[in-house]
Biotite code that builds the C-alpha atoms (Angstrom):
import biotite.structure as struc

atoms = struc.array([
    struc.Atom([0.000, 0.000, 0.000], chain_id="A", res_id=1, res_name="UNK", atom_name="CA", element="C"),
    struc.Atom([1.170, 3.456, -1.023], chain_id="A", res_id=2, res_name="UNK", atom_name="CA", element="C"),
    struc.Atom([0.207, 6.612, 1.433], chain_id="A", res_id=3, res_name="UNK", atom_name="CA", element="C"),
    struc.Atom([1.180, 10.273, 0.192], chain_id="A", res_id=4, res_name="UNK", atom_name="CA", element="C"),
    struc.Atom([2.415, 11.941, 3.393], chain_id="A", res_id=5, res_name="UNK", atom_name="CA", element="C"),
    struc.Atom([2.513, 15.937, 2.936], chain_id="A", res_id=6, res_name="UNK", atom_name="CA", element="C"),
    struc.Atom([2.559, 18.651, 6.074], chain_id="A", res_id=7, res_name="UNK", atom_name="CA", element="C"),
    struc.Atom([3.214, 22.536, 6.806], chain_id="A", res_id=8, res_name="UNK", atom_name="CA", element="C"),
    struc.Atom([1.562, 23.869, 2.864], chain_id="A", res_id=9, res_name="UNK", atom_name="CA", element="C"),
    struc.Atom([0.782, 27.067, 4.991], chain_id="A", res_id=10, res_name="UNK", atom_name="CA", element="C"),
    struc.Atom([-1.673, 27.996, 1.930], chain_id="A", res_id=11, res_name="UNK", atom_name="CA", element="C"),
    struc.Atom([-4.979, 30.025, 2.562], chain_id="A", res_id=12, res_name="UNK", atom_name="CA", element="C"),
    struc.Atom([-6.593, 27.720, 0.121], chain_id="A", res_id=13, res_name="UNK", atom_name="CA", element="C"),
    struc.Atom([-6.059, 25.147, -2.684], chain_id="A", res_id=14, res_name="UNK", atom_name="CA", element="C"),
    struc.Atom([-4.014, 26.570, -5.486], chain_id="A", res_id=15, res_name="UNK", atom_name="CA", element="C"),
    struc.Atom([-2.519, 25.359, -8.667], chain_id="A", res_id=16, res_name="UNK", atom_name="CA", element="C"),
    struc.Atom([0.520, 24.595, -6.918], chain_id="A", res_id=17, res_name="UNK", atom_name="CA", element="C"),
    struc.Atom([-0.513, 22.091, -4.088], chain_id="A", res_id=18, res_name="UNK", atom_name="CA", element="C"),
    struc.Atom([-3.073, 20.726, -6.674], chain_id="A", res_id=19, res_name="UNK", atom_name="CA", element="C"),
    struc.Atom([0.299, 19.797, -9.278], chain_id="A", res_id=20, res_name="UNK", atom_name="CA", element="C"),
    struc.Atom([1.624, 18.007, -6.585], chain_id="A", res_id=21, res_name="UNK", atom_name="CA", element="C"),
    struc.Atom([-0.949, 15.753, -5.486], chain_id="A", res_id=22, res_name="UNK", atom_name="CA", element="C"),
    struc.Atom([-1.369, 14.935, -9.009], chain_id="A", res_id=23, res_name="UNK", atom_name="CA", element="C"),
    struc.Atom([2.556, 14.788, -9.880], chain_id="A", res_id=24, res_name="UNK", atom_name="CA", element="C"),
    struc.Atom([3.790, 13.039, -6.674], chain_id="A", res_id=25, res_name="UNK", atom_name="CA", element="C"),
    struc.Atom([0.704, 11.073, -4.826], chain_id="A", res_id=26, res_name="UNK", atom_name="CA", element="C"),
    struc.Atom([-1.039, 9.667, -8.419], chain_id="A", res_id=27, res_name="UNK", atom_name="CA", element="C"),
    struc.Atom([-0.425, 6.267, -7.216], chain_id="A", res_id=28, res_name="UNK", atom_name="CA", element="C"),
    struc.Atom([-1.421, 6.699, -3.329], chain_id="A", res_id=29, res_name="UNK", atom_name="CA", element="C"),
    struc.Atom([-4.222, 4.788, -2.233], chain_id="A", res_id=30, res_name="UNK", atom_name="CA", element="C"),
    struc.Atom([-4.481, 7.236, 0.583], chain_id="A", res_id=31, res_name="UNK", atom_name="CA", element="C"),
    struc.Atom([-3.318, 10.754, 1.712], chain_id="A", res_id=32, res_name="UNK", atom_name="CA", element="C"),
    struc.Atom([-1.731, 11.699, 5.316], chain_id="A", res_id=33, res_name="UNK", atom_name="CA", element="C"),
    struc.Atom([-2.015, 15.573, 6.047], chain_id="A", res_id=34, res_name="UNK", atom_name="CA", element="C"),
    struc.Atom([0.360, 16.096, 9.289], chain_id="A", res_id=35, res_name="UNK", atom_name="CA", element="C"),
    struc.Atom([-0.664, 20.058, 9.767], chain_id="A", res_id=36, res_name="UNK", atom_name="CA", element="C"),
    struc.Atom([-0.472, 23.465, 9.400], chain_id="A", res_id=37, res_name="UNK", atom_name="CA", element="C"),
    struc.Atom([-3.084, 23.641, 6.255], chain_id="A", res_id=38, res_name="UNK", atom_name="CA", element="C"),
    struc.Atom([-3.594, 26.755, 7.258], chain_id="A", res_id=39, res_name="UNK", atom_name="CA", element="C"),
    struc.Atom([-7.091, 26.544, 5.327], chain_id="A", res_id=40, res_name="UNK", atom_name="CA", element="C"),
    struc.Atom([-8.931, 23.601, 5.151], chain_id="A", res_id=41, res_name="UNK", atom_name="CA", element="C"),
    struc.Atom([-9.936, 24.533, 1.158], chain_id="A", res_id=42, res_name="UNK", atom_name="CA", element="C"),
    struc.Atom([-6.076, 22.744, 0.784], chain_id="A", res_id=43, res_name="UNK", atom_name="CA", element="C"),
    struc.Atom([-7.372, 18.924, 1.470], chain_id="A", res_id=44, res_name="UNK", atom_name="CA", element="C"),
    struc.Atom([-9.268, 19.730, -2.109], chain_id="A", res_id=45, res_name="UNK", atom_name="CA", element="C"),
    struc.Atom([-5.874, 18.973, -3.780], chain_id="A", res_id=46, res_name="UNK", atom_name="CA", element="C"),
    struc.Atom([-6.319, 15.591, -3.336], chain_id="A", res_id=47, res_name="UNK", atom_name="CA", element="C"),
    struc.Atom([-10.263, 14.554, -4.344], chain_id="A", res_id=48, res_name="UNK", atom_name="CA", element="C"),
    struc.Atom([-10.853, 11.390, -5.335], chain_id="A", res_id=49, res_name="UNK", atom_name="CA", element="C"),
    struc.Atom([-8.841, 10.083, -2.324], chain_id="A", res_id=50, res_name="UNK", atom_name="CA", element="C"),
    struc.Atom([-8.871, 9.081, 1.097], chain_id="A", res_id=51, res_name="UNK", atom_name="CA", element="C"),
    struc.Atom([-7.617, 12.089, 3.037], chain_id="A", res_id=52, res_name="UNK", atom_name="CA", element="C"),
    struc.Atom([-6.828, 11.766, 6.755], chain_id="A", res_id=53, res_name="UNK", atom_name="CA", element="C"),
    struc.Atom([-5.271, 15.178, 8.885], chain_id="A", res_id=54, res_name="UNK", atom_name="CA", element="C"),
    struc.Atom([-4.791, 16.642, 11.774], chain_id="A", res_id=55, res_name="UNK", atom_name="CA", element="C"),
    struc.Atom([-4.230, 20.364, 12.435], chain_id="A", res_id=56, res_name="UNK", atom_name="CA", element="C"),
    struc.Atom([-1.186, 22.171, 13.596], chain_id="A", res_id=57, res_name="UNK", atom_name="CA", element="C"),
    struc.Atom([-0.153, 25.143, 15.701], chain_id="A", res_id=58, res_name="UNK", atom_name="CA", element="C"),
    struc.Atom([-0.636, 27.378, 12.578], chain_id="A", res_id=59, res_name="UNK", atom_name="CA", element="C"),
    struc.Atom([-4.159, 26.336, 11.407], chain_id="A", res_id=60, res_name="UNK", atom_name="CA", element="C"),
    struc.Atom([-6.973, 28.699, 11.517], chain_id="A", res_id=61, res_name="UNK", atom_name="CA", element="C"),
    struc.Atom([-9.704, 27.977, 14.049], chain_id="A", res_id=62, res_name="UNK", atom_name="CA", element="C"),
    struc.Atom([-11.780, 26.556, 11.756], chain_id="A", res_id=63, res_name="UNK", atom_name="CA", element="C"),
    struc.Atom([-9.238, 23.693, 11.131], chain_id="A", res_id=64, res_name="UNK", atom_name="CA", element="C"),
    struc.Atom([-9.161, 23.173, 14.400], chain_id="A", res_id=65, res_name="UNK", atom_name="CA", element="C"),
    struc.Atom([-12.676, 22.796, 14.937], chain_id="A", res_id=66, res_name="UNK", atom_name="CA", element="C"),
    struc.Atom([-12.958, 20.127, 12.084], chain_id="A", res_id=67, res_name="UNK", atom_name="CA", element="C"),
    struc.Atom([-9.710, 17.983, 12.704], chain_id="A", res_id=68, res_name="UNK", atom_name="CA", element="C"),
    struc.Atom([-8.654, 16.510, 15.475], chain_id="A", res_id=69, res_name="UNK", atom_name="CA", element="C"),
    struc.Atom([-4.939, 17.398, 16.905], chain_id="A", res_id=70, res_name="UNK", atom_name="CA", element="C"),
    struc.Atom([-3.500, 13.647, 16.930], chain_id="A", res_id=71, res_name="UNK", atom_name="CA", element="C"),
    struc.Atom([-4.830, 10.373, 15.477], chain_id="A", res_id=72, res_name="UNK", atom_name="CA", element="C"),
    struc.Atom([-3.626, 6.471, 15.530], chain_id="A", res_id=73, res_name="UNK", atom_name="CA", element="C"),
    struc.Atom([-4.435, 4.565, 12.449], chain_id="A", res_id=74, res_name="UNK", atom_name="CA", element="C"),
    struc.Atom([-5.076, 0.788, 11.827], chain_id="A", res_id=75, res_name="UNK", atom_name="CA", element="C"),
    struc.Atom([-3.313, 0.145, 8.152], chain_id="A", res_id=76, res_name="UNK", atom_name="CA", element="C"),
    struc.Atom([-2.260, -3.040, 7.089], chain_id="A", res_id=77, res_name="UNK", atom_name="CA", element="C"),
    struc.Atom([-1.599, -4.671, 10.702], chain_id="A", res_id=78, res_name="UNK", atom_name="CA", element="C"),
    struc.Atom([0.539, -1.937, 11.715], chain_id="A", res_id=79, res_name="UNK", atom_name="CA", element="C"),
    struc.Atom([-0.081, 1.600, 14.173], chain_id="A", res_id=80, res_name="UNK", atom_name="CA", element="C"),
    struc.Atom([0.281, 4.379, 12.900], chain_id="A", res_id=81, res_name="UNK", atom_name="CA", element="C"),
    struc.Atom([0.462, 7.619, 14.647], chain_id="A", res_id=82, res_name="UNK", atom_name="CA", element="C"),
    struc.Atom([-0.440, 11.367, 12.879], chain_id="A", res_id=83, res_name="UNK", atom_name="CA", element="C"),
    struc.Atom([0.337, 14.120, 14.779], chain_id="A", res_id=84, res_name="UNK", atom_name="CA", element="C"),
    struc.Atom([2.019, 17.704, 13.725], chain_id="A", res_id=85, res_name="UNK", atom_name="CA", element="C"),
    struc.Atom([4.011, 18.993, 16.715], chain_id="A", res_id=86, res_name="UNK", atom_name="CA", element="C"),
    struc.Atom([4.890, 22.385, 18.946], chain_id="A", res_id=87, res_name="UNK", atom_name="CA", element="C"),
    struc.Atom([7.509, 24.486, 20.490], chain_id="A", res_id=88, res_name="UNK", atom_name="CA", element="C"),
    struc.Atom([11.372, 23.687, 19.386], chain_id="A", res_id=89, res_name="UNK", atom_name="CA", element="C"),
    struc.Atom([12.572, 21.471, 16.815], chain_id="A", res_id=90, res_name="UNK", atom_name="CA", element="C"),
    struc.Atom([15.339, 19.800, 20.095], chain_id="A", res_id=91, res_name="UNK", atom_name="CA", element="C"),
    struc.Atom([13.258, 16.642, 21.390], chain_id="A", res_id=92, res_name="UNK", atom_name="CA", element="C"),
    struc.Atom([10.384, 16.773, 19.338], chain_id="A", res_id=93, res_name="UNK", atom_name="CA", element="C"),
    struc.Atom([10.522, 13.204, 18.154], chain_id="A", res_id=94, res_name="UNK", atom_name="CA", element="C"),
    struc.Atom([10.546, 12.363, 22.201], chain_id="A", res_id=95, res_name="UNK", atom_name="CA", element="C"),
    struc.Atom([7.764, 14.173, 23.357], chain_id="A", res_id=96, res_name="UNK", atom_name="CA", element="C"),
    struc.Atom([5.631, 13.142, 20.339], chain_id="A", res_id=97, res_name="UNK", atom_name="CA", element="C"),
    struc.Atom([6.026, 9.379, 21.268], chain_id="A", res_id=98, res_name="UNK", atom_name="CA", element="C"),
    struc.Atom([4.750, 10.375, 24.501], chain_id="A", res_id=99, res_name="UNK", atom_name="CA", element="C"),
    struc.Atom([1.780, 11.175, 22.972], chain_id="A", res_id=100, res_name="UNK", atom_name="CA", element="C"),
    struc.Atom([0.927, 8.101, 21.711], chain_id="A", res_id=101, res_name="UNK", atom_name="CA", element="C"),
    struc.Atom([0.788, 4.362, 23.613], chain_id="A", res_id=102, res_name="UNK", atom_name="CA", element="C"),
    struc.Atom([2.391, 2.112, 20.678], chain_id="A", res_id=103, res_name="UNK", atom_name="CA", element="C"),
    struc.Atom([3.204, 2.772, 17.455], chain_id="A", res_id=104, res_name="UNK", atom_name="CA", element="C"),
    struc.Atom([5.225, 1.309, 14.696], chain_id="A", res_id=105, res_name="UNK", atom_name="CA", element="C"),
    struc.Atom([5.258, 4.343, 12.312], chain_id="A", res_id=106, res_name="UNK", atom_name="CA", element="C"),
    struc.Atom([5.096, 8.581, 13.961], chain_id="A", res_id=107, res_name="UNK", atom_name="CA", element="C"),
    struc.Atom([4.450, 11.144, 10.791], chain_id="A", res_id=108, res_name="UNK", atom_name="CA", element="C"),
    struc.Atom([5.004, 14.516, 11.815], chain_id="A", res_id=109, res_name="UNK", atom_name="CA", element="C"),
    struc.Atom([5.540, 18.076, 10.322], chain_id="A", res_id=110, res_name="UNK", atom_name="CA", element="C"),
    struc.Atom([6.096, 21.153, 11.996], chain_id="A", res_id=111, res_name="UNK", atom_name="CA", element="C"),
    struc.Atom([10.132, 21.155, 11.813], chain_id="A", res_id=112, res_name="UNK", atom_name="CA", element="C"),
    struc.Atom([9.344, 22.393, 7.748], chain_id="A", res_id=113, res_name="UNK", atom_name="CA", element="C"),
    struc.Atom([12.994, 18.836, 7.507], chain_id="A", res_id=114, res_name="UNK", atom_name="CA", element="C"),
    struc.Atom([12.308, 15.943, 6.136], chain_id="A", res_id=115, res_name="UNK", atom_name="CA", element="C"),
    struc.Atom([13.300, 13.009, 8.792], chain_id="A", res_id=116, res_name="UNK", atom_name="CA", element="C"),
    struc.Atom([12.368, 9.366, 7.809], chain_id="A", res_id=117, res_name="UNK", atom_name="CA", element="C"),
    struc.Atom([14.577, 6.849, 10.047], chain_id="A", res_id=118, res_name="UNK", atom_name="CA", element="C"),
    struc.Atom([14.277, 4.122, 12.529], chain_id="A", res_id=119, res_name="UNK", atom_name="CA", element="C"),
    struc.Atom([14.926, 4.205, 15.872], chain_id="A", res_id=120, res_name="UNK", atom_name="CA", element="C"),
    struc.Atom([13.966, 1.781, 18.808], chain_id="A", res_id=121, res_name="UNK", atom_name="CA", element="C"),
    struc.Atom([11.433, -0.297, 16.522], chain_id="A", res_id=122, res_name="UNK", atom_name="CA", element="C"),
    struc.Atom([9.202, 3.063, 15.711], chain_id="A", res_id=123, res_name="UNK", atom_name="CA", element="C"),
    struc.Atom([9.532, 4.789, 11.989], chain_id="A", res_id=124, res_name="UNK", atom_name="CA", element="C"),
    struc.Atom([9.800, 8.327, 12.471], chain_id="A", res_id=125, res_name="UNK", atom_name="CA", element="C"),
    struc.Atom([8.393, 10.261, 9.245], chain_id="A", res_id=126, res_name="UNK", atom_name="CA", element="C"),
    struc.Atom([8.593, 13.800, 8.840], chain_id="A", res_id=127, res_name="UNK", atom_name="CA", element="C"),
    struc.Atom([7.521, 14.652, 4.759], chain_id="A", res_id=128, res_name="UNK", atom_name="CA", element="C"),
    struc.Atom([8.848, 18.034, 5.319], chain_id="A", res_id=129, res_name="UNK", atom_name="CA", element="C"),
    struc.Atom([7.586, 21.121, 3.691], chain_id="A", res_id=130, res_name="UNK", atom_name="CA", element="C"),
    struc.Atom([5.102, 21.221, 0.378], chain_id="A", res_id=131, res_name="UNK", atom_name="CA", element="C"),
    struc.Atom([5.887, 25.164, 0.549], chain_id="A", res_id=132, res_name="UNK", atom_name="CA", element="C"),
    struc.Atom([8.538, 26.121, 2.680], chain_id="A", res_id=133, res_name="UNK", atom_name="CA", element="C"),
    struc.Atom([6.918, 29.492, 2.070], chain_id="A", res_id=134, res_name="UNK", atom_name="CA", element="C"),
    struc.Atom([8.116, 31.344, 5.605], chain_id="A", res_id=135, res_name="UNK", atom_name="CA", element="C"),
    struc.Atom([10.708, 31.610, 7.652], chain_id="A", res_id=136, res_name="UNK", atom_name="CA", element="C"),
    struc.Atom([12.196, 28.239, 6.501], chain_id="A", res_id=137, res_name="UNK", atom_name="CA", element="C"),
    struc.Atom([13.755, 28.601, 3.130], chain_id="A", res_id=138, res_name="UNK", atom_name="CA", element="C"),
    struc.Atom([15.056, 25.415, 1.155], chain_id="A", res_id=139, res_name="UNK", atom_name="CA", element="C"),
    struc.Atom([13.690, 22.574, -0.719], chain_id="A", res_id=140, res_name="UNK", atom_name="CA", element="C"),
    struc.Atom([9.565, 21.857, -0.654], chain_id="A", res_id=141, res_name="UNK", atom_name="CA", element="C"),
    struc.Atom([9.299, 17.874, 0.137], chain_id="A", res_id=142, res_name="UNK", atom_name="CA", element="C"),
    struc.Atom([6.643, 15.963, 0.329], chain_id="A", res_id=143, res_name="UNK", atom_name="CA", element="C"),
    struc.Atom([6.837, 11.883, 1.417], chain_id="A", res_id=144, res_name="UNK", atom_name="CA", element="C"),
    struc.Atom([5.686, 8.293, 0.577], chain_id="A", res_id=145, res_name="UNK", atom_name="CA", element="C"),
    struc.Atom([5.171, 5.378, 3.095], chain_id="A", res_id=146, res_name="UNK", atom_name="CA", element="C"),
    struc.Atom([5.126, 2.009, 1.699], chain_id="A", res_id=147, res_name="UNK", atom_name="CA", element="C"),
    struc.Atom([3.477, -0.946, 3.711], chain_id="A", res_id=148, res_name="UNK", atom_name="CA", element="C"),
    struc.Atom([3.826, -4.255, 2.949], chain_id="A", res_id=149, res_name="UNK", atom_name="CA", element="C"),
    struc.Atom([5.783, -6.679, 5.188], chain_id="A", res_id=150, res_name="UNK", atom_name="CA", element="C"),
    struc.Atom([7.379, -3.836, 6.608], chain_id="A", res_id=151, res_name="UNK", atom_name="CA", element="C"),
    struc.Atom([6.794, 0.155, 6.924], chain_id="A", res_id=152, res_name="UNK", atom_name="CA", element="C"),
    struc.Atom([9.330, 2.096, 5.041], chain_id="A", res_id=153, res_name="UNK", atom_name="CA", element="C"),
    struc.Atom([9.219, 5.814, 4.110], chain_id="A", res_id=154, res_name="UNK", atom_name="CA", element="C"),
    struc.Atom([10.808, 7.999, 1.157], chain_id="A", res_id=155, res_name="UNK", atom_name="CA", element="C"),
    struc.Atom([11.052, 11.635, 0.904], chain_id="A", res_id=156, res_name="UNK", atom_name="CA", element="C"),
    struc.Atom([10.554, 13.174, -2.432], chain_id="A", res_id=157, res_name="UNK", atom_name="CA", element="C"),
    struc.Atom([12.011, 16.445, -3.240], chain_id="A", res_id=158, res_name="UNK", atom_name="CA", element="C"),
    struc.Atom([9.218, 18.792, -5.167], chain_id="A", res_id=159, res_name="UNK", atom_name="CA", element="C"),
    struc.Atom([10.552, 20.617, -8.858], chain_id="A", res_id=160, res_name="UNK", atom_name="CA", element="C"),
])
């Protein structure tokens, strides 16, 4: 199974852009992981026609909030999954997110705006990165894939 992983697009709605990407990048996805900071919820339009899960971040509007939840645990394929987009500084994050969560065997994150996608103690740690890298953090726009089959792996895809 194939799952398009994308967080921090800080876009006030779904542009041309974001909408390229789903198409160019997550074509083959059977489903779409949205780790935060949509900033507008108009964004999850990108990707119609799939299964779209999200949670919001510490930059999302209000109104993001109120619709999606601020952590989630997912049954795929056997395996937990944990969605969640993170706070505060980029030192420790991965350790206080796995406190937020009982077991997992795969934690996709944003916030940070880096891509991170490595194993440690059993757990996957996937961060896609930035779509937009539009503030503050300038460098490449990533996005990621997760693979599940026997195992979980991840792969982080630079956006031209």
């Amino acid at each position: 199974m194939k799952i398009g992983v994308i967080s921090d697009t800080h876009l006030k709605g779904c542009d041309d852009s974001i909408r390229q990407t789903a198409d160019r990048y997550f074509a083959d996805a059977e489903l779409i992981l949205h780790a935060g900071d949509l900033v507008d919820i108009g964004v999850l339009d990108a990707f119609k026609g799939k299964e779209v899960i999200a949670v919001y971040g510490n930059m999302d509007s209000l109104h993001v909030k109120n619709v999606l939840p601020p952590k989630r645990v997912l049954e795929i394929k056997g395996f937990k999954v944990g969605l969640i987009h993170g706070w505060g500084p980029p030192f420790g994050l991965k350790e206080k997110l796995k406190k937020e969560f009982d077991r997992v065997d795969c934690l996709v994150f944003g916030h940070t705006h880096f891509p991170y996608n490595r194993q440690r103690g059993g757990i996957l740690y996937f961060n896609p990165g930035s779509a937009s890298n539009r503030v503050l953090f300038p460098g490449k726009r990533t996005v990621g894939l997760l693979e599940i089959d026997e195992f979980i792996s991840g792969k982080i895809i630079e956006i031209h």
